[in-house]
C-alpha positions as a Markdown table, in Angstrom:
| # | Residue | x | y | z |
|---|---|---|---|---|
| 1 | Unk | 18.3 | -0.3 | -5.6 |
| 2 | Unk | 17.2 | 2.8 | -7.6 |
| 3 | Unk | 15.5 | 2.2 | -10.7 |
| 4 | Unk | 16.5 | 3.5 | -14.2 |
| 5 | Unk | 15.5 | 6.5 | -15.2 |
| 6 | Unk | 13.7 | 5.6 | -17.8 |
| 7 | Unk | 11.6 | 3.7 | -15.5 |
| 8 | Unk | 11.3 | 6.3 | -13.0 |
| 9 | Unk | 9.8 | 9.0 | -15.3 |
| 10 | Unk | 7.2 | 6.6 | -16.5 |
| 11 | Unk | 6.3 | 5.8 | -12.7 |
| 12 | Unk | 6.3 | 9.5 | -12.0 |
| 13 | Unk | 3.7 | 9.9 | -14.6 |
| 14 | Unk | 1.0 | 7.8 | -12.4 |
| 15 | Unk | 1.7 | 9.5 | -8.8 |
| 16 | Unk | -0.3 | 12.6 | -9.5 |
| 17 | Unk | -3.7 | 11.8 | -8.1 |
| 18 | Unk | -6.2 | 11.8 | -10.1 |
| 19 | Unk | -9.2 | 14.3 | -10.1 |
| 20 | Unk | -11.4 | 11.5 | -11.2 |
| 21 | Unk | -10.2 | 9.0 | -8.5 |
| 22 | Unk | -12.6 | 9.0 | -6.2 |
| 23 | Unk | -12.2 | 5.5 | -4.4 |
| 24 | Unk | -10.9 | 4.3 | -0.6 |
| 25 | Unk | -8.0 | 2.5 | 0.7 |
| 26 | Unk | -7.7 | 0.6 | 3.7 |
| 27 | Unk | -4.2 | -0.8 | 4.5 |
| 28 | Unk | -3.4 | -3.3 | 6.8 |
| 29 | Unk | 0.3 | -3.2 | 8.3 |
| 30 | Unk | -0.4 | -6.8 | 9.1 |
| 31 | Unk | -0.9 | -9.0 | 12.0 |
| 32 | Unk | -4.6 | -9.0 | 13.6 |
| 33 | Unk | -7.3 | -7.6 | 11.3 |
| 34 | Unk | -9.3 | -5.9 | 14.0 |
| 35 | Unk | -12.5 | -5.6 | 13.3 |
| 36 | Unk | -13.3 | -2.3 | 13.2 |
| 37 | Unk | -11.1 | -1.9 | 10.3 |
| 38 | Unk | -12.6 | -5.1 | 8.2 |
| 39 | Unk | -15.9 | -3.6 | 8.8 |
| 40 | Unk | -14.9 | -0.4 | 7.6 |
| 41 | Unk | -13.8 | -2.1 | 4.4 |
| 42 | Unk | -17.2 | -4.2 | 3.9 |
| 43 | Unk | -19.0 | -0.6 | 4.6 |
| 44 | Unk | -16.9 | 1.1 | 1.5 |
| 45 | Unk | -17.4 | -1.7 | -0.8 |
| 46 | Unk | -21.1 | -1.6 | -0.4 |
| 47 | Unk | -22.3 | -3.6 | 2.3 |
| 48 | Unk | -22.5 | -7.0 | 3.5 |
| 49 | Unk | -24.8 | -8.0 | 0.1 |
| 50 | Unk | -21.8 | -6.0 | -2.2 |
| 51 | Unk | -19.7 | -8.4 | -4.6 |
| 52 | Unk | -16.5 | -8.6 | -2.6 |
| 53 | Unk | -13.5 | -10.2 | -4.0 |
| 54 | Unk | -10.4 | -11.5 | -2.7 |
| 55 | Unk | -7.1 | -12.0 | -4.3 |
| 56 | Unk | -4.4 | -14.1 | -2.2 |
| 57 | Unk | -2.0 | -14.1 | -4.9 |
| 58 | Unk | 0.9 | -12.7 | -2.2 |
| 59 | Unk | 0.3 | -15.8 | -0.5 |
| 60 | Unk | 2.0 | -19.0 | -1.1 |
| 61 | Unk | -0.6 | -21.1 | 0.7 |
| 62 | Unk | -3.3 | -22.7 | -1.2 |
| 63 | Unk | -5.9 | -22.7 | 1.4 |
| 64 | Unk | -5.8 | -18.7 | 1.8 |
| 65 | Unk | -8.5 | -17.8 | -0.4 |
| 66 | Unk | -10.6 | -20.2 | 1.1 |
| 67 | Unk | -9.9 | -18.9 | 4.7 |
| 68 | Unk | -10.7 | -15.4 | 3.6 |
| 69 | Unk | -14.2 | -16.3 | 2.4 |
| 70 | Unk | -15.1 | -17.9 | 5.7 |
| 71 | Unk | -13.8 | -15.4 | 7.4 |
| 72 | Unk | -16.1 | -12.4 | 5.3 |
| 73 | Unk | -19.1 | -14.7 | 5.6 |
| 74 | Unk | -18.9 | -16.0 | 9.0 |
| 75 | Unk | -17.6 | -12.8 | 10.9 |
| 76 | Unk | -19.0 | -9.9 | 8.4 |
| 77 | Unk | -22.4 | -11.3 | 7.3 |
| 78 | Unk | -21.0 | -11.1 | 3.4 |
| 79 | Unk | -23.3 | -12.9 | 1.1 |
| 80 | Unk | -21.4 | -12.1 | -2.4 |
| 81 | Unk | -17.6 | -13.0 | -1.5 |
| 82 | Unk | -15.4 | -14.7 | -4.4 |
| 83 | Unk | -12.2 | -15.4 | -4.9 |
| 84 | Unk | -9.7 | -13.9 | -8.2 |
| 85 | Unk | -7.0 | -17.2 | -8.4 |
| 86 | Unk | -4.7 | -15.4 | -10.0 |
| 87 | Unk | -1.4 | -17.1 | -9.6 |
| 88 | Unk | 0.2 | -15.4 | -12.7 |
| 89 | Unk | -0.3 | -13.0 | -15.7 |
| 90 | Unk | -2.2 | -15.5 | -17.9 |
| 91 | Unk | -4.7 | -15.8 | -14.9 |
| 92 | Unk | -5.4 | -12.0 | -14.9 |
| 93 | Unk | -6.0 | -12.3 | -18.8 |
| 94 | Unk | -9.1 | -14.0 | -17.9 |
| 95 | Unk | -12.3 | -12.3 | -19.1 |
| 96 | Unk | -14.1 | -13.8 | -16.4 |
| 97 | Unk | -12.2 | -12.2 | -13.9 |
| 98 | Unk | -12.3 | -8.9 | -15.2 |
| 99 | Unk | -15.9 | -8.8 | -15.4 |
| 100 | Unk | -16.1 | -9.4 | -12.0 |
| 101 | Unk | -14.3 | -6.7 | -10.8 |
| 102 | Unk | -16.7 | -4.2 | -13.2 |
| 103 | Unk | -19.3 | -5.5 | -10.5 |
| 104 | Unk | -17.4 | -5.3 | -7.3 |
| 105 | Unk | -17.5 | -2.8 | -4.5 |
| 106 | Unk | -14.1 | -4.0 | -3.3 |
| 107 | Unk | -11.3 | -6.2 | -3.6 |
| 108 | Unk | -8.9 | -7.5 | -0.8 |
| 109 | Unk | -5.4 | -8.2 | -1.3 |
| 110 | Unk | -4.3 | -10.9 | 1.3 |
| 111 | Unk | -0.5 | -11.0 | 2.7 |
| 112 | Unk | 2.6 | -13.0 | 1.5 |
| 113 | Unk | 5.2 | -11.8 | -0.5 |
| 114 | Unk | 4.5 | -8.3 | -2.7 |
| 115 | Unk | 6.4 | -9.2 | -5.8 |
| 116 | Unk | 4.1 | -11.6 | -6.8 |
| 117 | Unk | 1.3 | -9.2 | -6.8 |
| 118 | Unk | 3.0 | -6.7 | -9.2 |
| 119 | Unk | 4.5 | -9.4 | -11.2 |
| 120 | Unk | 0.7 | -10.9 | -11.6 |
| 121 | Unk | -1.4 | -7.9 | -11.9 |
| 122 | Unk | 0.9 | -5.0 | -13.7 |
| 123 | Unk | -0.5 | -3.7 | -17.5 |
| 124 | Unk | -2.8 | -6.9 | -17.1 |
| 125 | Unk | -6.5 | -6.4 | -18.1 |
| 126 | Unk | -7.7 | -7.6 | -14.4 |
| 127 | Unk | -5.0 | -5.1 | -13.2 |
| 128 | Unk | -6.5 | -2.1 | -15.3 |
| 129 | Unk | -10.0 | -3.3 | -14.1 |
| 130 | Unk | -9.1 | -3.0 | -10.6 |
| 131 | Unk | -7.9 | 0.6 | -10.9 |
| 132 | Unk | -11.3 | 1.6 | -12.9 |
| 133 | Unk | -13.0 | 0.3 | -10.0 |
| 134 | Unk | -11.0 | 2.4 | -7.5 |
| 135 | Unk | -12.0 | 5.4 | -9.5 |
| 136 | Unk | -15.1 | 4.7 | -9.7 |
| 137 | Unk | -15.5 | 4.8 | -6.1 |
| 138 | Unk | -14.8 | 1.8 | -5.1 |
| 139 | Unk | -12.8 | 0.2 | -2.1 |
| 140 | Unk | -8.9 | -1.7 | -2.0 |
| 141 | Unk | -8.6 | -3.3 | 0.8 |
| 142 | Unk | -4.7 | -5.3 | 1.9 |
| 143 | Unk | -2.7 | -6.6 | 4.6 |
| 144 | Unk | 1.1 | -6.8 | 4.9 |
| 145 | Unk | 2.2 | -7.9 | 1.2 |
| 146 | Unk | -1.4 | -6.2 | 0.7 |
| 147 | Unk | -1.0 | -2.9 | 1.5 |
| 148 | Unk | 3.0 | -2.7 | 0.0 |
| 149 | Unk | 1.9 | -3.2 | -3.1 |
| 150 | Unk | 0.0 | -0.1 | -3.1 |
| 151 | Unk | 2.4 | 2.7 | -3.6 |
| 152 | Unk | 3.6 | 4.3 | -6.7 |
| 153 | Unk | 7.3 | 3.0 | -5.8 |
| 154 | Unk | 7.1 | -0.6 | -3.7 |
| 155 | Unk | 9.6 | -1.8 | -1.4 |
| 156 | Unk | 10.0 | -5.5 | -1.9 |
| 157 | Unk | 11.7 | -6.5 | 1.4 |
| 158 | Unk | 15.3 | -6.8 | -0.2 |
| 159 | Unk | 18.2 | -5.0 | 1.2 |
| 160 | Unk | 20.2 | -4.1 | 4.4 |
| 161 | Unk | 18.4 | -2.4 | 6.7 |
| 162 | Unk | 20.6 | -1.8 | 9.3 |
| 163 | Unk | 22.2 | 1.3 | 8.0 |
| 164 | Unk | 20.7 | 4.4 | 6.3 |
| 165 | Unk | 22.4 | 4.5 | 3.1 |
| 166 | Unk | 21.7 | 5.0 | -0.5 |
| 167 | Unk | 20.8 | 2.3 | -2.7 |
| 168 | Unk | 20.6 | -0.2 | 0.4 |
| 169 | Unk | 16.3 | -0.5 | -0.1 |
| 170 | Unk | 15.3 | -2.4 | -2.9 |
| 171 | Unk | 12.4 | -0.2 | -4.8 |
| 172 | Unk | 10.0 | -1.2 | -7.8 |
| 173 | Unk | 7.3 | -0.7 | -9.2 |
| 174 | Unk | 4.2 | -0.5 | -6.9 |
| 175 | Unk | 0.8 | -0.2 | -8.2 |
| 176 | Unk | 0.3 | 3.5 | -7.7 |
| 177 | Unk | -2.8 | 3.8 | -6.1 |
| 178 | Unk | -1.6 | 5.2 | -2.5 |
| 179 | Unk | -0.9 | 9.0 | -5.0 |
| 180 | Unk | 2.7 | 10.5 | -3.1 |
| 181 | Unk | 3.3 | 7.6 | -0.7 |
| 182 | Unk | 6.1 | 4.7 | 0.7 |
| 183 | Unk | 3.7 | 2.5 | 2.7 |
| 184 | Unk | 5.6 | -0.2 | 4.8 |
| 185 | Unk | 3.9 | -2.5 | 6.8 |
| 186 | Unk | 5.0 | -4.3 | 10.3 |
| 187 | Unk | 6.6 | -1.5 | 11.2 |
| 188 | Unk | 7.1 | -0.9 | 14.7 |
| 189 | Unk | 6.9 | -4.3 | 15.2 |
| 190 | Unk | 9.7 | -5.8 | 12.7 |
| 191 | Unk | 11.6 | -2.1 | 13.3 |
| 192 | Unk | 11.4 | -1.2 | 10.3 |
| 193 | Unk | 12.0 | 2.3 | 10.4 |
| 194 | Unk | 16.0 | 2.5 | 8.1 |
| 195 | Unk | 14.6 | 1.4 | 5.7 |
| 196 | Unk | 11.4 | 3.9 | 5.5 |
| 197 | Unk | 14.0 | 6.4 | 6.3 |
| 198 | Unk | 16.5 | 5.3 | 3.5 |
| 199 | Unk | 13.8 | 5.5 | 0.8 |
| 200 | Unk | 12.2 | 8.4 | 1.5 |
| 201 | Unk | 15.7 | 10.5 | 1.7 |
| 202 | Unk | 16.5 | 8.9 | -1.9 |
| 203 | Unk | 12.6 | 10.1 | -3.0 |
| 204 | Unk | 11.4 | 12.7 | -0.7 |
| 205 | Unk | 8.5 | 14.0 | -2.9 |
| 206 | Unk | 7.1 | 10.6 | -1.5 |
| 207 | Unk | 6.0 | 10.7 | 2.4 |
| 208 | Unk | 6.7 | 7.6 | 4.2 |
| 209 | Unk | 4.3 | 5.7 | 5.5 |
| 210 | Unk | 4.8 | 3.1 | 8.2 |
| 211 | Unk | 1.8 | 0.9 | 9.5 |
| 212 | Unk | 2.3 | -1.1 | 12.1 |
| 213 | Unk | 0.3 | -4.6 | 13.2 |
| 214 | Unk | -3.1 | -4.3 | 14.0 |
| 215 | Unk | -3.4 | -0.9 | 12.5 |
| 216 | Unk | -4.8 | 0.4 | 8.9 |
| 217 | Unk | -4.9 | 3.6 | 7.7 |
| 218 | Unk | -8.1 | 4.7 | 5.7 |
| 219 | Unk | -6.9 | 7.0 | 2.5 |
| 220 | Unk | -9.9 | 8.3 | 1.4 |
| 221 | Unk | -10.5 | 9.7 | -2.1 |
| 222 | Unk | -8.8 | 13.2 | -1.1 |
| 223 | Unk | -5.7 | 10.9 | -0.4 |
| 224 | Unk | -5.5 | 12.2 | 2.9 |
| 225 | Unk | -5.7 | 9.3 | 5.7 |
| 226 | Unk | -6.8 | 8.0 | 9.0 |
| 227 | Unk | -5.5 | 6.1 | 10.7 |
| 228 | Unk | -7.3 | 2.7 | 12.7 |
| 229 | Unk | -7.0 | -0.1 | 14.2 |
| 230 | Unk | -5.2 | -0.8 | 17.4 |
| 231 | Unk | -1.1 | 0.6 | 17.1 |
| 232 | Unk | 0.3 | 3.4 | 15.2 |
| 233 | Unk | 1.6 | 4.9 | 11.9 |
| 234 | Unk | 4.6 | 6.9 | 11.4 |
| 235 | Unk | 4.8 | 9.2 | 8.6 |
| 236 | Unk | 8.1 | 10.4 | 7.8 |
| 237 | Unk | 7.9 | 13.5 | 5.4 |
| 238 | Unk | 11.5 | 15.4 | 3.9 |
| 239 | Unk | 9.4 | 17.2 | 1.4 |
| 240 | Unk | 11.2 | 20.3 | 2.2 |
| 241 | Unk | 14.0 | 19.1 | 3.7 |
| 242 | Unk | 18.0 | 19.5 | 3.2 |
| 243 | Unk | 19.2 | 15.8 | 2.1 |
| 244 | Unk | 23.2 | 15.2 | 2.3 |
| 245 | Unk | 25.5 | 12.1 | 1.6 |
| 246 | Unk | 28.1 | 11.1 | 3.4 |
| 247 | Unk | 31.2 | 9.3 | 2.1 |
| 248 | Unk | 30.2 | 6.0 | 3.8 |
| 249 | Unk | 32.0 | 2.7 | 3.0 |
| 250 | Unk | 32.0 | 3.8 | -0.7 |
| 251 | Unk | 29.5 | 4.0 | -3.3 |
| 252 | Unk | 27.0 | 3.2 | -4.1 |
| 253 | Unk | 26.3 | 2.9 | -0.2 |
| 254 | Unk | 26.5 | 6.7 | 0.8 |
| 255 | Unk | 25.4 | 7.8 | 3.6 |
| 256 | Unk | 22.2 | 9.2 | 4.0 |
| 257 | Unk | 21.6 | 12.7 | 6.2 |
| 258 | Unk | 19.1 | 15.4 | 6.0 |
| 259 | Unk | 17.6 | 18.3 | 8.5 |
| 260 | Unk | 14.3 | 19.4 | 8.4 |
| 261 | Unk | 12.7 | 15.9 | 8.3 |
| 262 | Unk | 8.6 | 15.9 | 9.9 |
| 263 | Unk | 8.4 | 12.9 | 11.6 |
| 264 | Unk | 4.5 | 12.0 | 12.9 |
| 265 | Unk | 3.4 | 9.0 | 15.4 |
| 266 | Unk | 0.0 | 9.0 | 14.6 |
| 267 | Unk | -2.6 | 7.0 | 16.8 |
| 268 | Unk | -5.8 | 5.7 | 15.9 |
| 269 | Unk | -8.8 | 8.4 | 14.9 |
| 270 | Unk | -5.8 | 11.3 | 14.2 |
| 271 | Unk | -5.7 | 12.3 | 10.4 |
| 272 | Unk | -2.8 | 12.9 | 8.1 |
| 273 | Unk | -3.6 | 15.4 | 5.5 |
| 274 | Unk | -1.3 | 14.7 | 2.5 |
| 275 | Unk | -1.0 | 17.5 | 0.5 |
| 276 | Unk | 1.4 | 19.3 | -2.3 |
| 277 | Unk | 2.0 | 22.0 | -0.1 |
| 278 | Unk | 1.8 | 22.1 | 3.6 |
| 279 | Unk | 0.9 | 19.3 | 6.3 |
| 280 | Unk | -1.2 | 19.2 | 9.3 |
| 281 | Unk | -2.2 | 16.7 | 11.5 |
| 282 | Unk | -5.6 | 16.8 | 13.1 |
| 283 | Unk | -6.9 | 15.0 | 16.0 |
């Protein structure tokens, strides 16, 4: 679905990064949370004595938050875990909440379904708190639902994805903080790959990013990003490349075609630098 334009050129205004962002991401593509990569996170955010918080509001299972704290204390030593309940937009009205997040090193964003993360968290006064503390310095941690919501345009899991064709990928609204990137999650697993491909040939100033299970990448405040964990991440980039359409079964389902795509398969310890002009990947 492409968004209105209206829309778009609003979105477009946050996907610039920002000189004063100086923050980390690490995104989960779901599945096992190895723990290399959760330490990682706890290292960022400050330590095991850093206020950590945890928002499950991708999840539709009451007991999430709960399992997340054990899971920080028991396996990660953390001393200052809590969880955000935010369930809606009312709940990220909440003072209370906010102020927590001016003290945290890090918040982590469980799994679930994407859409109610935006819907929750968008323009909200937790939501704009959570993006001072990533420019700050601070550390967003997500898995699956997690690490979707991340991007400046969000794919919500809607659409046919098995054909490369326009307006088959449902895009909205992402939270912005991955500057320049599609991020998809379960992606070698679930095969994911049309649809990373159909987005990024309708927005190719956006790289795609596709994380698979067991595997983060680590976008540090440069926005370039390593990758960890256990699998791989593709990174699909048409930057400079020729797009075409096809006539296809009619519009608006063209088909999509383009030479000169970069396509990566990047294992764990390689780095993708993600910059205006140019890429290289370094071992």
């Amino acid at each position: 679905m492409r968004l209105p334009l209206l829309p778009l050129v609003l979105a477009l205004a946050g996907w610039v990064p920002s000189a004063a962002a100086r923050g980390h991401l690490v995104l989960v593509g779901g599945g096992e949370r190895p723990r290399a990569v959760m330490e990682k996170f706890v290292e960022l955010a400050g330590g095991k004595d850093a206020v950590i918080l945890v928002l499950p509001t991708a999840s539709g299972e009451a007991d999430t938050g709960e399992r997340y704290l054990q899971e920080f204390a028991r396996e990660y030593g953390c001393t200052r875990v809590t969880v955000l309940d935010i369930k809606q937009r009312s709940d990220a009205a909440r003072a209370d909440y906010v102020a927590l997040v001016e003290q945290a090193g890090g918040v982590f964003f469980s799994g679930g379904d994407q859409r109610r993360i935006t819907a929750a968290l968008l323009d909200t006064p937790v939501g704009e708190a959570i993006t001072r503390l990533y420019a700050r310095g601070g550390v967003l941690g997500g898995t699956s639902a997690g690490t979707a919501c991340m991007s400046p345009l969000m794919i919500t899991g809607e659409g046919d994805f098995t054909v490369i064709t326009a307006g088959n990928v449902e895009l909205t609204r992402g939270l912005g903080l991955f500057a320049g990137a599609i991020v998809d999650q379960h992606f070698i697993a679930r095969q994911r790959q049309n649809r990373l491909f159909a987005a990024v040939l309708e927005h190719p100033e956006l790289v795609g990013v596709g994380v698979d299970e067991a595997t983060a990448v680590w976008v540090r405040p440069d926005h370039n990003f390593e990758v960890l964990g256990e699998g791989s991440v593709m990174v699909i980039d048409a930057r400079v490349a020729t797009i075409v359409r096809g006539p296809g079964p009619g519009k608006p389902h063209q088909l999509l075609g383009a030479t000169g795509v970069l396509v990566h398969i990047l294992l764990p310890g390689q780095t993708f630098m993600l910059r205006p002009a140019g890429r290289e990947v370094m071992n």
